[in-house]
matplotlib code that plots the C-alpha trace (Angstrom):
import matplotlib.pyplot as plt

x = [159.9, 163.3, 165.7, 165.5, 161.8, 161.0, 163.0, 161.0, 157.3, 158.3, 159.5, 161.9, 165.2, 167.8, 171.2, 174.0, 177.5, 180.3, 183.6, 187.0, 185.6, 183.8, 186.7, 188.5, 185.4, 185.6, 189.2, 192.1, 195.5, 193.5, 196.0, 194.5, 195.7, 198.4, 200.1, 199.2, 201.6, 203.8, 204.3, 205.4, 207.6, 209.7, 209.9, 210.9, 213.3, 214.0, 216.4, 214.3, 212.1, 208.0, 207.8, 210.2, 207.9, 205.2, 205.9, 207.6, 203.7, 202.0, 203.6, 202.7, 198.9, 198.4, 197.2, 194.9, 195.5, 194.0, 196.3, 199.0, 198.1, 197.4, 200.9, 202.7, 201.0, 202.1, 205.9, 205.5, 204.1, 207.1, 209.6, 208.0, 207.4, 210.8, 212.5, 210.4, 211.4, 215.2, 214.9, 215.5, 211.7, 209.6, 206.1, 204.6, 203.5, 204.4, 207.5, 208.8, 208.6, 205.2, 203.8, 205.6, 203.8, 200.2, 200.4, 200.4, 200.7, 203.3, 202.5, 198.8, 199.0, 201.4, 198.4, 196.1, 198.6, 198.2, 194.5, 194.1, 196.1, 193.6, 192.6, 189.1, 188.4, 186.4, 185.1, 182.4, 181.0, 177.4, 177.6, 179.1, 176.2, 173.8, 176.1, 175.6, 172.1, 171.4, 173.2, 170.6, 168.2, 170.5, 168.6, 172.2, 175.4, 178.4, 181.5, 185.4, 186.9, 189.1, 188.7, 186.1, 184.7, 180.9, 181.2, 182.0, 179.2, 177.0, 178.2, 179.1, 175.5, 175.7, 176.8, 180.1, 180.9, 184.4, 185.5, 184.6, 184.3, 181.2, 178.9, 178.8, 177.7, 174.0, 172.4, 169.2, 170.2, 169.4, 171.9, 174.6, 177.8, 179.5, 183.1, 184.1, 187.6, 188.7, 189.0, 191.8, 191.0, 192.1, 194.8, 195.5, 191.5, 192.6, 192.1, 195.4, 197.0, 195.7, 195.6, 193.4, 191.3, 190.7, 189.5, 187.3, 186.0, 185.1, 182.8, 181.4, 178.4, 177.4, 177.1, 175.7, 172.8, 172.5, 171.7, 169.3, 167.0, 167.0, 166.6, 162.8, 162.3, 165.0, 166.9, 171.0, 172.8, 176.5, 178.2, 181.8, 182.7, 183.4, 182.0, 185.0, 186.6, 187.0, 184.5, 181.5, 181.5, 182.2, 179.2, 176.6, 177.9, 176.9, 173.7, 172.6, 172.9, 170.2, 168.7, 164.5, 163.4, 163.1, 164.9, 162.6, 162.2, 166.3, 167.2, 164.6, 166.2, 169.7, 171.5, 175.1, 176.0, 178.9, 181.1, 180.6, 183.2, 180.7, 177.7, 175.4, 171.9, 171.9, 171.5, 170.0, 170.7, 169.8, 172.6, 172.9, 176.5, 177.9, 174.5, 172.9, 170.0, 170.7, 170.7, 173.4, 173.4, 175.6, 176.2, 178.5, 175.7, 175.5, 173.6, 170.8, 171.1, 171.3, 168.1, 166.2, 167.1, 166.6, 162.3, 162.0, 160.4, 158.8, 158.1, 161.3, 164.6, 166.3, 169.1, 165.4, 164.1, 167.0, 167.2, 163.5, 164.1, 167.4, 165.9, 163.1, 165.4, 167.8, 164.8, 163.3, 167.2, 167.8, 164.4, 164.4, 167.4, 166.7, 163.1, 161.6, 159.1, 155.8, 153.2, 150.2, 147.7, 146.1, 144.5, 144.7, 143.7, 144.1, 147.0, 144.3, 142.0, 144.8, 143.8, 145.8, 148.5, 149.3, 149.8, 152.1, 154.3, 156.7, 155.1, 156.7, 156.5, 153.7, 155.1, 152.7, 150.7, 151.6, 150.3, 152.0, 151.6, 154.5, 155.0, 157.0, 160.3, 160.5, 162.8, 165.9, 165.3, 165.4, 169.0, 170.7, 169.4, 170.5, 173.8, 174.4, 177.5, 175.0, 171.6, 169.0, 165.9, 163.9, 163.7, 159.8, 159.8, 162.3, 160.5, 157.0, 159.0, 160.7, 157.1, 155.3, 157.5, 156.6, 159.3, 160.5, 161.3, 166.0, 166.1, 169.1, 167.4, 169.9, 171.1, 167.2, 166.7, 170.2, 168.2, 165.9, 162.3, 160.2, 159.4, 157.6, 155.3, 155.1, 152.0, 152.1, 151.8, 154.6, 157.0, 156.5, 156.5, 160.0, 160.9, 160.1, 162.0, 165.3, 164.9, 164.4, 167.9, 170.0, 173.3, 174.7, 174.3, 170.8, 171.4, 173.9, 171.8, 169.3, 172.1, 172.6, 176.0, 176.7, 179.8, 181.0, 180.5, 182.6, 185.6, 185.4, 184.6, 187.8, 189.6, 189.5, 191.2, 188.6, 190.3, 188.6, 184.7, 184.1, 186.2, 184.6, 181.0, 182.3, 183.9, 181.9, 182.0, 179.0, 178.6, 175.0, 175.4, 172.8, 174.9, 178.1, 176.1, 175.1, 178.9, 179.8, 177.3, 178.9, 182.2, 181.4, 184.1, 186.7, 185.5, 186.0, 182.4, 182.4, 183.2, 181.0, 178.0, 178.5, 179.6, 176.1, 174.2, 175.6, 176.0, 173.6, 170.1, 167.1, 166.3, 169.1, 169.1, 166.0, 166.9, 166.5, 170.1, 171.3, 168.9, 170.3, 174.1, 172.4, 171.5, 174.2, 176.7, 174.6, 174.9, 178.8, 179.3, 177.0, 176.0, 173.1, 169.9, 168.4, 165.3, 163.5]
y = [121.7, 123.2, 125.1, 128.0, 127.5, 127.6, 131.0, 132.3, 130.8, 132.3, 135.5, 136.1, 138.1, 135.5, 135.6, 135.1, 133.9, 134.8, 132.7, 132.8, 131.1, 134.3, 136.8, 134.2, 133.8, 138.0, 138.3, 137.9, 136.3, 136.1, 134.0, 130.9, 129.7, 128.1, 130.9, 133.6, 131.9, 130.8, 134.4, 135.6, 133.0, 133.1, 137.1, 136.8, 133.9, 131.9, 128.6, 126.1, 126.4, 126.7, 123.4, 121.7, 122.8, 122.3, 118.1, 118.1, 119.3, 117.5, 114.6, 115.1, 116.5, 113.5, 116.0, 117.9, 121.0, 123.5, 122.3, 122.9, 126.5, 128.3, 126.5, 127.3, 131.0, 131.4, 130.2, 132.6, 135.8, 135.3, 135.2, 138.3, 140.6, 139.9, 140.6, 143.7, 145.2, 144.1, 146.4, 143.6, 144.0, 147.1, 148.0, 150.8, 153.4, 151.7, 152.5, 149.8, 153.0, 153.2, 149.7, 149.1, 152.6, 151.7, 147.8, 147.3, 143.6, 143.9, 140.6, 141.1, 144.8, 142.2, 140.3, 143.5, 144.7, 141.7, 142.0, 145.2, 145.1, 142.5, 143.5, 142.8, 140.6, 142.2, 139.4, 138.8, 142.0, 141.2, 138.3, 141.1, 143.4, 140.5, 139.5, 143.5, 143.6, 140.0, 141.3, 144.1, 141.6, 140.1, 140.2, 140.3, 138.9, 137.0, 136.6, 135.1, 137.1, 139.8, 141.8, 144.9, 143.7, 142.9, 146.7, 148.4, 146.1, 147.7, 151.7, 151.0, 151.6, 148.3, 148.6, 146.7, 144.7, 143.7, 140.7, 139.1, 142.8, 142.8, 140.5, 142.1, 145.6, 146.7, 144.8, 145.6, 142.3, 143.9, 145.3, 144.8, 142.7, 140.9, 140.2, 137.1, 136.5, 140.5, 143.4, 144.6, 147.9, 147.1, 144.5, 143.6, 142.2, 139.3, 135.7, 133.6, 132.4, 128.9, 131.6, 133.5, 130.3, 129.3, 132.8, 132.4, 129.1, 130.7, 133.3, 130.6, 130.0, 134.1, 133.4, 130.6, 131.5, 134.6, 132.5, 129.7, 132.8, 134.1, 131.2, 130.7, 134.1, 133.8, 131.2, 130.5, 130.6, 130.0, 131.0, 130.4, 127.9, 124.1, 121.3, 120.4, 123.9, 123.6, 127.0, 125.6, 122.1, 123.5, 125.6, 123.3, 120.7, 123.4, 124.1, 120.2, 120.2, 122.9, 122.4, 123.0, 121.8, 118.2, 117.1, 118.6, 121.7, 122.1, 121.5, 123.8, 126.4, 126.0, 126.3, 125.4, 126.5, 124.7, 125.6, 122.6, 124.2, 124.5, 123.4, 126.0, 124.5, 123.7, 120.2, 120.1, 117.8, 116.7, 116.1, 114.8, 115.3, 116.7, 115.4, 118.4, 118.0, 121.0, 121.3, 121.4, 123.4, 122.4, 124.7, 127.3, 129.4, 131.7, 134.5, 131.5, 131.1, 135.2, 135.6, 133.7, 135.6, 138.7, 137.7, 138.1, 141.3, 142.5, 145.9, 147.4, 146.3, 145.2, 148.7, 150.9, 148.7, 149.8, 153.4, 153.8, 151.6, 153.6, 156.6, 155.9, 154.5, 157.5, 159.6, 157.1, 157.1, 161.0, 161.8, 159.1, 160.0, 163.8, 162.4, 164.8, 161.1, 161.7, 159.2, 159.8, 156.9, 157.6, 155.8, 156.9, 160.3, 163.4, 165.6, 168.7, 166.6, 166.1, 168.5, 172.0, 171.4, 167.8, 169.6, 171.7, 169.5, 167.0, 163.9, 160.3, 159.1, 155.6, 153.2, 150.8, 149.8, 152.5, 154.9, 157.4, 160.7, 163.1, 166.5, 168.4, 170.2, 173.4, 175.3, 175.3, 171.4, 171.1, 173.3, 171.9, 168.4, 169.3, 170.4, 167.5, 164.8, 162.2, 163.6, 161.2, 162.9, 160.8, 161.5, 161.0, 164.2, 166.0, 166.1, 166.8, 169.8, 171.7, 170.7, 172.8, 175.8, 178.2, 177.5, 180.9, 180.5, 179.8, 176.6, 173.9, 171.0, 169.5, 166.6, 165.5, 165.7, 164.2, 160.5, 158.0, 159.7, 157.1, 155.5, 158.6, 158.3, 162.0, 164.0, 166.5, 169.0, 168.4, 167.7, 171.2, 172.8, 171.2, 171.9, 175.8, 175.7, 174.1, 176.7, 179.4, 178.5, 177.1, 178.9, 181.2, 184.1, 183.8, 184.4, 186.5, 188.8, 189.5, 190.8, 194.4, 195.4, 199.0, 200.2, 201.8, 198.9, 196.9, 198.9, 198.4, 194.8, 194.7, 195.4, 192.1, 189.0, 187.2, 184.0, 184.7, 184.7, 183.6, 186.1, 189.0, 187.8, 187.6, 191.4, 194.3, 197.1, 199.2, 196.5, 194.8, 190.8, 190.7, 193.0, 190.6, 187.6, 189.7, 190.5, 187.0, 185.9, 187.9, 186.5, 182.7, 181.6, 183.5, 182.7, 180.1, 179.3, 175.8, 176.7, 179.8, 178.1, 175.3, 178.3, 179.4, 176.8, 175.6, 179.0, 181.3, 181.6, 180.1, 183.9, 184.5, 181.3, 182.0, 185.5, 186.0, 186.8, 183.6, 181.5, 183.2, 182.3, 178.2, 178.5, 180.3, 177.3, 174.5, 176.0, 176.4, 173.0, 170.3, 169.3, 171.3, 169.5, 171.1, 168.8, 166.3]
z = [209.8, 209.6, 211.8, 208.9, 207.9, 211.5, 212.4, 209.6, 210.9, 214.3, 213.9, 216.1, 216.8, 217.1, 219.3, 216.6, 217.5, 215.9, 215.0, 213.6, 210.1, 209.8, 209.7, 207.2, 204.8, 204.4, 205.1, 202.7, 205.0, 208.1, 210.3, 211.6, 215.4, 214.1, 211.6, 214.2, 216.8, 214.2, 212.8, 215.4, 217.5, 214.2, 214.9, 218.3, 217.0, 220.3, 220.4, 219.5, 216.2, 216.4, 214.5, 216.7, 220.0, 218.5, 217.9, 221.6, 222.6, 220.4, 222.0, 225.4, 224.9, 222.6, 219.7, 221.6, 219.5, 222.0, 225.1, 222.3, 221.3, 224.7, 226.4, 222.9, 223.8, 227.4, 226.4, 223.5, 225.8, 228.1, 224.7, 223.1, 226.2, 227.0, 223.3, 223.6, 227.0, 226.0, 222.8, 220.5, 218.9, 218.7, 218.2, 216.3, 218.9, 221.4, 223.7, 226.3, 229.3, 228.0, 228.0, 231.6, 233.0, 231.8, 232.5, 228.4, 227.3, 224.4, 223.4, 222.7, 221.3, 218.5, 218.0, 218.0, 215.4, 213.1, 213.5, 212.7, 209.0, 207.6, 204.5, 203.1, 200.7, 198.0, 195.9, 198.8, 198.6, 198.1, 200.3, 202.3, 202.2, 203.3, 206.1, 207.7, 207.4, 209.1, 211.7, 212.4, 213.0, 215.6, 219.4, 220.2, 219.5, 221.3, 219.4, 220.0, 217.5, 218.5, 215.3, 214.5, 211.2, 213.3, 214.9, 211.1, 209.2, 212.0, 211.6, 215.0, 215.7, 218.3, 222.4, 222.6, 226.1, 225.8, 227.9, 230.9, 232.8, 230.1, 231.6, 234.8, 233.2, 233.2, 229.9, 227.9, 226.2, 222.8, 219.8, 222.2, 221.1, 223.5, 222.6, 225.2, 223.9, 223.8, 221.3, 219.2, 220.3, 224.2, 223.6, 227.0, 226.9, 224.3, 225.4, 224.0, 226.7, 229.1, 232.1, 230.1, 229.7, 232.9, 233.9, 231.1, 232.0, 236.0, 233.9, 231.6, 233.8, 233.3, 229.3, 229.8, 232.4, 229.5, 227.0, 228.7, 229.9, 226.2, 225.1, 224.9, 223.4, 221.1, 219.0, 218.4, 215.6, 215.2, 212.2, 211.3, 214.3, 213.6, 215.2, 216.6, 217.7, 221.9, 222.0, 220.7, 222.3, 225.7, 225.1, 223.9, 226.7, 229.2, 227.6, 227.2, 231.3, 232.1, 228.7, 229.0, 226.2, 224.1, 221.6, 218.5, 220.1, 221.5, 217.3, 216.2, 218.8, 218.1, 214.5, 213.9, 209.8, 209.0, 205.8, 203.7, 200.3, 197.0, 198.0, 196.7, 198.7, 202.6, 204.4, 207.8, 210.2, 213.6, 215.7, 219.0, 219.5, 223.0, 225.0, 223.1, 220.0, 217.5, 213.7, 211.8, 208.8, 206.1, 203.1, 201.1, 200.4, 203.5, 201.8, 201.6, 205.1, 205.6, 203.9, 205.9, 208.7, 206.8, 206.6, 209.9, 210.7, 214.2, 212.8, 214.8, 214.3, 217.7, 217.1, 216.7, 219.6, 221.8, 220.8, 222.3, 225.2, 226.0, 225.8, 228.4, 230.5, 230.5, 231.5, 234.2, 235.3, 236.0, 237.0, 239.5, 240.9, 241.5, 242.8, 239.8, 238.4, 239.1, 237.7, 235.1, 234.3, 231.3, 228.1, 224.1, 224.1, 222.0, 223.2, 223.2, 225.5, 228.6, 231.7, 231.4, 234.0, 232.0, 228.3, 230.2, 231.4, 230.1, 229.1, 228.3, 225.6, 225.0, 223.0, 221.4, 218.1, 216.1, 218.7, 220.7, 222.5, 223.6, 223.9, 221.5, 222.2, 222.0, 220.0, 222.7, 223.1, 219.4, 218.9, 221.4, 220.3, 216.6, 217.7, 220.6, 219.6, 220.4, 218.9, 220.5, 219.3, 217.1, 213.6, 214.0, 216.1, 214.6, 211.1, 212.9, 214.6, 211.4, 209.8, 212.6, 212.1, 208.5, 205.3, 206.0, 209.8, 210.4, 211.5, 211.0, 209.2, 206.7, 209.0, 209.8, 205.9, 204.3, 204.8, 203.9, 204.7, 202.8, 206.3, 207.3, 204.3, 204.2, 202.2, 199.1, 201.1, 203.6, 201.1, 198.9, 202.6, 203.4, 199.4, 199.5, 203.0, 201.2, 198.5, 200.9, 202.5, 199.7, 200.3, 203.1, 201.5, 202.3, 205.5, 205.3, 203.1, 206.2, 208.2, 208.6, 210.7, 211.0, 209.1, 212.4, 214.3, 210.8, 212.3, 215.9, 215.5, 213.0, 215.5, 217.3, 217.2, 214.9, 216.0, 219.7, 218.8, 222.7, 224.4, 222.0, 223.0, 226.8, 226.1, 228.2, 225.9, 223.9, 221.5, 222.4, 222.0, 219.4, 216.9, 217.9, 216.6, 213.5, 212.9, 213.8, 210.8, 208.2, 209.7, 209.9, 207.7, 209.9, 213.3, 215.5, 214.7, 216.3, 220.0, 220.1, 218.9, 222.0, 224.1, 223.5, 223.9, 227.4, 228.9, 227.4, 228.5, 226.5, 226.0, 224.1, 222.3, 221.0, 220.1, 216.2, 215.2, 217.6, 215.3, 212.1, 213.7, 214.0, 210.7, 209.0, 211.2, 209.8, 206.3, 206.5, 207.9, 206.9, 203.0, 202.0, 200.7, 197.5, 197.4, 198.6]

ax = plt.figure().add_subplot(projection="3d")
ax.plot(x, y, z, "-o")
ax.set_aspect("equal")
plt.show()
């Protein structure tokens, strides 16, 4: 059986690596090694040409072409932060009192620089498309490419550990992207340099020990590396030395695709190279090789996985530490059927076979979740929420229905009630037209800054809050609507949350701000 059939039979996530090849297979003028280094020693222009220093290395490394690069990259660090301190280079955004103040490698922020202006190369767009979603189905990723390109394809929906410092955070181990080499978004992380290298090589046994403990629950992949790129042969020589398995069950366990230019099918091989059995994928037709990956399907994706898990660990997290856990054993049951004091309290949610039992939020937990920067409230229970609450009732729901809902399989019935709720709330001016602001109170309200929504709220005068929110409502495209709707909601009292004309100042917000859904 083969590496790709048998990913396929076994259904499971697989950790993905990430190489330069990669970035240049999507990537118009994406500098190898040797053109970055080039590029910019002829910038910095120092007495002896690159090609000149490179032959004098190649020379005394015997053409080892990494021992070349990283001492061509330490002479070159020493040429460029110096040119740059001296004033004879500059950087955009970037100020010589400024990079010595914050310890800022001008150097790397070059190399970030150069990164960053790569331009994507648009003929691969559907290749593209299949490239994003195999990475969903990554358990998680390591890559040695400084650029952002995996981060975009994934919405930035993935947890990013950036350098070494990232293998001694706290890891879930899945949809998390570790980026050994560095990031273009903190230059001073990128590896170039043979310093850099050695460090790297003391923190090799951390990736590694990562990967041999995944390793029976997940197989590896490597996409855009060589065979004979230093990376990937140090790697798979440190695997073959704690290696558990045999030789059929190591190459059914570890996938190398290698670019093999127009060959549309794929070739595997067993290789034995570097004391390690894996197969070796040869082929130009990645979106083959994409697909496969692509059937495997554990009914979650790993990024839905890790939402959940997060979630329940947030809330073992806090609870634990203010010593608030208390501890239910339980099996299936109806909500209805828990003992009183149980339905009233706050209950965890069971994941398992399509089975679960929570509690649901009550309206405050839903508003400030609805409003929150980082909304973590499912969509599950966010939809079972607006669906227990009558079409007329003001309620913010656009952002919960401007998506896919086909996974919810909703009824008939569900979808006319959310229908005749859209249609109930189609413009502003619906709201607006149940407001009712007394002309005297127009005139003393006129009178104020409506540029200070908060401080007019906070004002002790006759004016009753409720009536402020009422003006307010008729006002929203004046006001400062933003802060005084999170003004409200981490100050004010769940009583006056729930208060009808604060509800009718959520919903009048949501329908200034956010696209309005007509129908679903």
């Amino acid at each position: 059986m083969g590496f790709l059939e048998n990913l396929r039979k076994n259904n499971q996530y697989p950790i993905i690596f990430i190489g330069s090849g990669i970035t240049k297979r999507y990537f118009k003028s994406t500098p190898t090694w040797d053109s970055l280094l080039h590029m910019i020693w002829d910038e910095v222009n120092p007495n002896v040409s690159y090609l000149v220093r490179y032959n004098e290395l190649n020379k005394q490394f015997n053409k080892d072409t990494f021992e070349i690069y990283t001492t061509l990259a330490d002479e070159l660090e020493d040429y460029f932060d110096t040119a740059f301190f001296s004033g004879d280079i500059q950087l955009k955004d970037l100020l010589p009192e400024d990079a010595h103040n914050n310890h800022i490698s001008p150097f790397r922020r070059k190399i970030a620089e150069i990164y960053s202006s790569i331009e994507i190369n648009t003929d691969m767009k559907h290749e593209l498309k299949s490239f994003g979603e195999m990475l969903g189905k990554a358990r998680f990723i390591v890559t040695t490419n400084y650029d952002t390109f995996i981060e975009k394809e994934l919405n930035n929906a993935i947890k990013v550990r950036v350098g070494n410092k990232g293998l001694f955070e706290p890891a879930g181990d899945l949809n998390e992207l570790y980026k050994i080499h560095g990031s273009i978004k903190e230059p001073n992380s990128i590896m170039i340099t043979s310093e850099d290298y050695e460090i790297m090589k003391r923190t090799s046994a951390i990736v590694n020990a990562k990967l041999l403990s995944a390793l029976t629950e997940s197989p590896i992949i490597f996409f855009g590396y060589s065979l004979s790129d230093r990376n990937i042969q140090t790697l798979l020589k440190d695997l073959s030395d704690n290696m558990p398995f045999d030789i059929e069950k190591a190459a059914g366990r570890i996938g190398v695709v290698e670019y093999k230019a127009g060959k549309e099918d794929s070739l595997e091989v067993i290789s034995g190279d570097f004391g390690v059995h894996f197969t070796k994928i040869e082929t130009d037709n990645f979106e083959k090789v994409y697909s496969s990956i692509l059937e495997i399907d554990q009914g979650f994706s790993p990024l839905e996985i890790s939402k959940y898990k997060n979630a329940l660990k947030q809330i073992i997290d806090i609870k634990g530490e203010e010593g608030k856990l208390k501890q239910v054993l339980t099996s299936f049951v109806n909500l209805e059927k828990l003992p009183k004091e149980l339905q009233e309290s706050n209950l965890v949610v069971a994941l398992g076979d399509k089975r679960y039992i929570y509690k649901f939020p009550d309206y405050v937990d839903y508003i400030k979740a609805y409003f929150s920067k980082d909304n973590k409230m499912p969509k599950e229970i966010a939809l079972k929420f607006i669906l227990s609450f009558a079409p007329n009732s003001t309620l913010p729901v656009s952002k919960y229905l401007n998506v896919d809902l086909n996974f919810l399989e909703l009824s008939e019935h569900n979808v006319d009630k959310l229908n005749r709720r859209l249609k109930q709330f189609s413009s502003l001016d619906s709201i607006k037209k149940t407001i009712n602001v007394p002309k005297v109170i127009e005139e003393k309200m006129a009178t104020y800054d409506f540029k200070t929504a908060v401080e007019i709220l906070k004002k002790e005068d006759d004016v009753k809050a409720s009536v402020k929110i009422a003006y307010f409502i008729e006002h929203i495209e004046e006001i400062d609507a933003e802060k005084l709707i999170y003004y409200i909601l981490d100050t004010q009292s769940d009583v006056f949350i729930k208060d009808t004309n604060t509800r009718k100042l959520f919903m009048a917000y949501s329908l200034h701000t956010e696209t309005i859904v007509e129908k679903i």
